[in-house]
Structures are given as C-alpha cells and as structure tokens.
N, CA, C and O of each residue as an XYZ file, in Angstrom:
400
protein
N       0.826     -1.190      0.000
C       0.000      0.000      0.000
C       0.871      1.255      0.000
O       0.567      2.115     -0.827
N       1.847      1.474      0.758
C       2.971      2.407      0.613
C       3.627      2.259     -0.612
O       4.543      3.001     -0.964
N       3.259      1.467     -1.176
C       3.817      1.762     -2.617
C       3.021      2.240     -3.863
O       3.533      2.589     -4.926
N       1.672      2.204     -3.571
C       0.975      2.846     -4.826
C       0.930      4.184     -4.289
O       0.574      4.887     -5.235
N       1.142      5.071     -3.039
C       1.013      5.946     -2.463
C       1.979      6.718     -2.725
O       1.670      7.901     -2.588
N       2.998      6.543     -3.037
C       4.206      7.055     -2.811
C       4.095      7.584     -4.307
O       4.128      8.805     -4.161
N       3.989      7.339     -5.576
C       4.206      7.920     -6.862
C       3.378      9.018     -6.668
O       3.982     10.077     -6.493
N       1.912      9.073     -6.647
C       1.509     10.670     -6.160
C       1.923     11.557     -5.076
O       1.408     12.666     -4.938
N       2.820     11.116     -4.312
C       3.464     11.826     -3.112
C       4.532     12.367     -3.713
O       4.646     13.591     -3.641
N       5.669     11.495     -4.523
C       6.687     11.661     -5.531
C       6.841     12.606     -6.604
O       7.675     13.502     -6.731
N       5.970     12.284     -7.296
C       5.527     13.074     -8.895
C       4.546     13.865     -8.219
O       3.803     13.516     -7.302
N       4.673     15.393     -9.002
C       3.817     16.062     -8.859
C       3.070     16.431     -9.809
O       2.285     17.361     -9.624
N       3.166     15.636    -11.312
C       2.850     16.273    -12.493
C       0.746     15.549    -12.280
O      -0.069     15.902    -13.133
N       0.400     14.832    -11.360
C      -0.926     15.159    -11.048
C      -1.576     16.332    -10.797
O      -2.727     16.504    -11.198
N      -1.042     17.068    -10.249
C      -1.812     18.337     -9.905
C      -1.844     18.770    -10.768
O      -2.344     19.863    -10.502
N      -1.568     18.729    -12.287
C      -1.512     19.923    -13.295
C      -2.593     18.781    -13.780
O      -3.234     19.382    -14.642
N      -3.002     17.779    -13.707
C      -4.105     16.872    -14.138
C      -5.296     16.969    -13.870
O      -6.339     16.842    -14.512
N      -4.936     17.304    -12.448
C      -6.573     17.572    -11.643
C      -7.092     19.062    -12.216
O      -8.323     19.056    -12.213
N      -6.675     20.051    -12.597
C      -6.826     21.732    -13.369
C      -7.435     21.140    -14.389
O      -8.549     21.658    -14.465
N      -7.297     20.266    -15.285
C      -8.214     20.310    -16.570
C      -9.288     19.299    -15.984
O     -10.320     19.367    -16.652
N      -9.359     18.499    -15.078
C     -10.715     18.202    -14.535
C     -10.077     16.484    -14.299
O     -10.545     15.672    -13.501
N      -8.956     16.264    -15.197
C      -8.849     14.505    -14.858
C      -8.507     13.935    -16.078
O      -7.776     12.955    -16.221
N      -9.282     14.839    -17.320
C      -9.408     14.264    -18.526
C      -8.390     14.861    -19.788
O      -8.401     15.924    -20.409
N      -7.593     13.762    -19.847
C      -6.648     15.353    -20.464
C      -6.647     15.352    -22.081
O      -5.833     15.951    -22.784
N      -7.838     14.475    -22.570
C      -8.158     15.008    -24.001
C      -9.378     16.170    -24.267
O      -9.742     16.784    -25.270
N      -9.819     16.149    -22.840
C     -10.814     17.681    -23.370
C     -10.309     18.879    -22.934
O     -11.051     19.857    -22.851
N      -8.298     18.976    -22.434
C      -7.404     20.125    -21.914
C      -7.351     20.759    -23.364
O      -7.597     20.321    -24.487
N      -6.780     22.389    -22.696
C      -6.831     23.007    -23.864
C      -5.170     22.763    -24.584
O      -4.314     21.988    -24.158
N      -5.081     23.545    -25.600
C      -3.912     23.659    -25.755
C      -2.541     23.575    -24.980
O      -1.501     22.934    -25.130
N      -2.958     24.409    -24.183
C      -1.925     25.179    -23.090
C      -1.412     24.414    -21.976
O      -0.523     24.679    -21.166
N      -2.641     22.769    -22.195
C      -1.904     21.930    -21.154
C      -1.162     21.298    -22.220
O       0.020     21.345    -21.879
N      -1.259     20.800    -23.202
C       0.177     20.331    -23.715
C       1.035     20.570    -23.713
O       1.865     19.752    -23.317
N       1.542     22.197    -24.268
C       2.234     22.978    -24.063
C       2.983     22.803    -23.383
O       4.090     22.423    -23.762
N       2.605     23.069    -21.708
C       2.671     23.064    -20.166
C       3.081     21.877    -20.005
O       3.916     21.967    -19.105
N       2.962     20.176    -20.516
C       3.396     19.218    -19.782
C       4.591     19.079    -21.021
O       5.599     18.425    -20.752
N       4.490     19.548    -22.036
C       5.760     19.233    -22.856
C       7.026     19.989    -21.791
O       7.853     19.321    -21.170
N       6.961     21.166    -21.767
C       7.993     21.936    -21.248
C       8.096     21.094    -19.661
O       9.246     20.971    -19.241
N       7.171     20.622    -18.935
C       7.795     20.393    -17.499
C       7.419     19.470    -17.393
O       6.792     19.325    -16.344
N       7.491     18.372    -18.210
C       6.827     17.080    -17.735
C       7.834     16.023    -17.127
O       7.464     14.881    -16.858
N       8.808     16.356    -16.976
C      10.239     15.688    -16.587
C      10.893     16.773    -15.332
O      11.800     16.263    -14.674
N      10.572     17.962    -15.024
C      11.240     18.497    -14.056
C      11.372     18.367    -12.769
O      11.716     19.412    -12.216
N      11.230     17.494    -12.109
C      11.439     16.813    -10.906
C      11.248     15.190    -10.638
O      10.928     14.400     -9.749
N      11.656     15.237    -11.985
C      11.266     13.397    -12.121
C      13.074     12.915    -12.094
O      13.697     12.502    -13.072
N      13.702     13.142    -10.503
C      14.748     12.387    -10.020
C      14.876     11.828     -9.213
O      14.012     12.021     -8.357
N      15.734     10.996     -8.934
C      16.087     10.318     -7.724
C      16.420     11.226     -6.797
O      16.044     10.804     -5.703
N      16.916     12.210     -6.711
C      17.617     13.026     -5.629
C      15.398     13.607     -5.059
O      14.913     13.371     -3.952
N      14.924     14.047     -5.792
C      13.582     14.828     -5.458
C      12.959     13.528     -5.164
O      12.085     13.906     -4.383
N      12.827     12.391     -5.247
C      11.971     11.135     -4.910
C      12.584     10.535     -4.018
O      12.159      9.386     -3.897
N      13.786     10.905     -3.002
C      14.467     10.687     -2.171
C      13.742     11.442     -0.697
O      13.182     11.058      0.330
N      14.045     12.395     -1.166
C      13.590     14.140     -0.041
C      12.740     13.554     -0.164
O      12.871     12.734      0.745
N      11.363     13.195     -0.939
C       9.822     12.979     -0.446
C       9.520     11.854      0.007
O       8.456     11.595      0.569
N      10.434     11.078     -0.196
C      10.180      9.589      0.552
C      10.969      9.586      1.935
O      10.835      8.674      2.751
N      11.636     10.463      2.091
C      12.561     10.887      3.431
C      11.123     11.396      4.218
O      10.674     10.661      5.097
N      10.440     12.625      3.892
C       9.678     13.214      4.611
C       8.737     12.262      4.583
O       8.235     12.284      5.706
N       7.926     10.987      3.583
C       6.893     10.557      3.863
C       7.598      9.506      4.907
O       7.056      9.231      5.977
N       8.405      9.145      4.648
C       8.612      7.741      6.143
C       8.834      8.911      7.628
O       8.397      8.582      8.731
N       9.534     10.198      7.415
C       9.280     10.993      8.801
C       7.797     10.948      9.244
O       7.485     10.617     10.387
N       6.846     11.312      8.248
C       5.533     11.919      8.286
C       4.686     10.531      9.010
O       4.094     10.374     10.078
N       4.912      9.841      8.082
C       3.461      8.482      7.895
C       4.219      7.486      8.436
O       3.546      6.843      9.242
N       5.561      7.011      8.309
C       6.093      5.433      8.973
C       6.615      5.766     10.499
O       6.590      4.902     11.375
N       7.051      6.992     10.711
C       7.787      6.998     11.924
C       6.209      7.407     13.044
O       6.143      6.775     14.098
N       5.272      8.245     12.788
C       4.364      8.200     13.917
C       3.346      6.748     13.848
O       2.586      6.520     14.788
N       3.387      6.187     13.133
C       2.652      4.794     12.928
C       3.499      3.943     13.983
O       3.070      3.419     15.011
N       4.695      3.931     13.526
C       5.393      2.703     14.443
C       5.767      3.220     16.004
O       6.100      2.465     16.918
N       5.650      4.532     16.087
C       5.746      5.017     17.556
C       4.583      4.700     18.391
O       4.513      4.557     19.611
N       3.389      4.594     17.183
C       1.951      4.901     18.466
C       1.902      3.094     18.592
O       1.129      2.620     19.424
N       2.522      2.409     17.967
C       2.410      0.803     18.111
C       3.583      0.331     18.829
O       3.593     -0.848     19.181
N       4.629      1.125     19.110
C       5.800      1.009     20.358
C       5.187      1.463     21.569
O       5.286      0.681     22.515
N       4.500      2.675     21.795
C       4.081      3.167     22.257
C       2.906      2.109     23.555
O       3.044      1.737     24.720
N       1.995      2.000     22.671
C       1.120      0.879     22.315
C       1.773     -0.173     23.508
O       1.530      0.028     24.698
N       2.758     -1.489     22.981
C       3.344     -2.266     23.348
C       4.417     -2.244     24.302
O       5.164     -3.167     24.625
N       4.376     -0.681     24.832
C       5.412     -0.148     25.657
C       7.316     -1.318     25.060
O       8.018     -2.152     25.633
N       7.328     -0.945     24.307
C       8.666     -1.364     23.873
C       9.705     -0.392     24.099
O       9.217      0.666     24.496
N      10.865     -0.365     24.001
C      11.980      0.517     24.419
C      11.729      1.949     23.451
O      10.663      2.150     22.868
N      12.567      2.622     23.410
C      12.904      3.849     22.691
C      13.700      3.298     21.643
O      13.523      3.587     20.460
N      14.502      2.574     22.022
C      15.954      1.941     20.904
C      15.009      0.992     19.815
O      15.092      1.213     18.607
N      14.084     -0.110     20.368
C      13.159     -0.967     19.172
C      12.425     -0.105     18.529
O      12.225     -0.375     17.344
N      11.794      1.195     19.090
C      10.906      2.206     18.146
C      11.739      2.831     17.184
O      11.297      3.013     16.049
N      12.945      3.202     17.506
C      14.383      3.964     16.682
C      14.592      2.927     15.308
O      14.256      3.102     14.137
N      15.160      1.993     15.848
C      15.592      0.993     14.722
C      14.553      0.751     13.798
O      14.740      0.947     12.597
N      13.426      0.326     14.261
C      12.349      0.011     13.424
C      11.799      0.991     12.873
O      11.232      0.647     11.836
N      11.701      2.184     13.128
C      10.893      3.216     12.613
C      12.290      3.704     11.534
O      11.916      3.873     10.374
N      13.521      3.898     11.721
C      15.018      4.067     10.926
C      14.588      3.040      9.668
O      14.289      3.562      8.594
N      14.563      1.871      9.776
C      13.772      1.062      8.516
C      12.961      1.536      7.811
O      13.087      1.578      6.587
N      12.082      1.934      8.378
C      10.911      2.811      7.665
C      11.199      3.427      7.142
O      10.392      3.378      6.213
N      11.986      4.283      6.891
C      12.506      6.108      6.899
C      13.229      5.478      5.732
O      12.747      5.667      4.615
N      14.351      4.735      5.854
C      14.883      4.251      5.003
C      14.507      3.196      3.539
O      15.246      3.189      2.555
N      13.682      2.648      3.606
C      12.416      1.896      2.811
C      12.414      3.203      2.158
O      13.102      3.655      1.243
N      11.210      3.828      3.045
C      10.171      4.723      1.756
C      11.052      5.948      1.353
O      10.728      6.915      0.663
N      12.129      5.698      1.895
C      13.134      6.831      0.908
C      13.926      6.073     -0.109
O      14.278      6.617     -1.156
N      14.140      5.156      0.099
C      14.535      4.392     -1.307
C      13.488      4.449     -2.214
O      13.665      5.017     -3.291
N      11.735      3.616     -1.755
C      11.137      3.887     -2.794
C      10.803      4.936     -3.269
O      10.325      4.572     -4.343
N      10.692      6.239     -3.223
C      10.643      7.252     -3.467
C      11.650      7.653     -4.578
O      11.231      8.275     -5.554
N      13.069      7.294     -4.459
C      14.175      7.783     -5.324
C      13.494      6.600     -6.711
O      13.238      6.822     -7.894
N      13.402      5.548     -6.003
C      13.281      4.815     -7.309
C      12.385      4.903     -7.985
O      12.529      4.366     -9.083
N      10.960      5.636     -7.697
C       9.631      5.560     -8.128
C       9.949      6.816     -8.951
O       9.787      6.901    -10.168
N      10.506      7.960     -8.000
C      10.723      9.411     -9.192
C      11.375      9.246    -10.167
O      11.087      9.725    -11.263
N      12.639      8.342     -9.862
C      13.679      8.357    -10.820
C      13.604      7.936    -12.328
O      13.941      8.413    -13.412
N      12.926      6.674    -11.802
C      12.544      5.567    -13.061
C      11.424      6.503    -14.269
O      10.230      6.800    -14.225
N      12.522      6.745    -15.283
C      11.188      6.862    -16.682
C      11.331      6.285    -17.741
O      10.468      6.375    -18.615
C-alpha cells in the first residue's frame, strides 16, 4: 500500500491533471504545451528521495511510535524500526521518481 502511495506523493505532475478536470483530451492547448515543457522536471532520484525521506518521517515513523508506544517497547526498538521505515520509503521514493 505504501507503494501505490508514494508515486503521487513523488511526482507532482498530477496536480496539473486535476486543473483540466482529470481528462486530459478535453485540456486546452496550453496543457500540452505546459506538460511538454515540465513534464520531466522533478522526475529524479535526488527529489523522490527528499519525499520519501519526509513521507517515512511523516506516515512510517508516527505509525510505528503509536504501536511502540502501544506495546510499551523501548525507545531503541521504536528507533531501529521506525530508521527502517525512513529508510524503505526513501529508497522507494528515489526509485519511483527516478525511473522513466
């Protein structure tokens, strides 16, 4: 599930999708235009890194705290395990932006 999540977290060239309504054969001109010129500008590993960094800060590290938390487990098993996390969805992130 963190993985179909992560390409719209990654890529941002959705939001210029959702402006013509979803459908992008009844866009005008000006979205072609518009995705010719930037349809690749943040489609890297270094930018799908940073957002998969912040989504495992955001979404994996308070998930696995409130379930350490939860299970009263140490500080060090919430660290390591939640460090996995962080590390995961920042790999997938580089690899999901990167790949075209």
């Amino acid at each position: 599930m963190l993985a179909f999540i992560m390409m719209p977290i990654t890529i941002h060239q959705f939001g210029a999708l959702g402006m013509v309504g979803g459908d992008e054969t009844k866009a005008l001109p000006s979205y072609t235009a518009f995705m010719a010129d930037y349809q690749d500008a943040f489609r890297t590993f270094k930018h799908g890194a940073l957002h998969g960094f912040m989504a495992g800060l955001f979404i994996g590290l308070p998930v696995v705290a409130t379930n350490c938390l939860f299970e009263q487990k140490s500080f060090k098993y919430a660290a390591v395990t939640s460090g996995y996390w962080i590390v995961v969805m920042t790999l997938m992130g580089a690899i999901i932006c990167g790949w075209k």
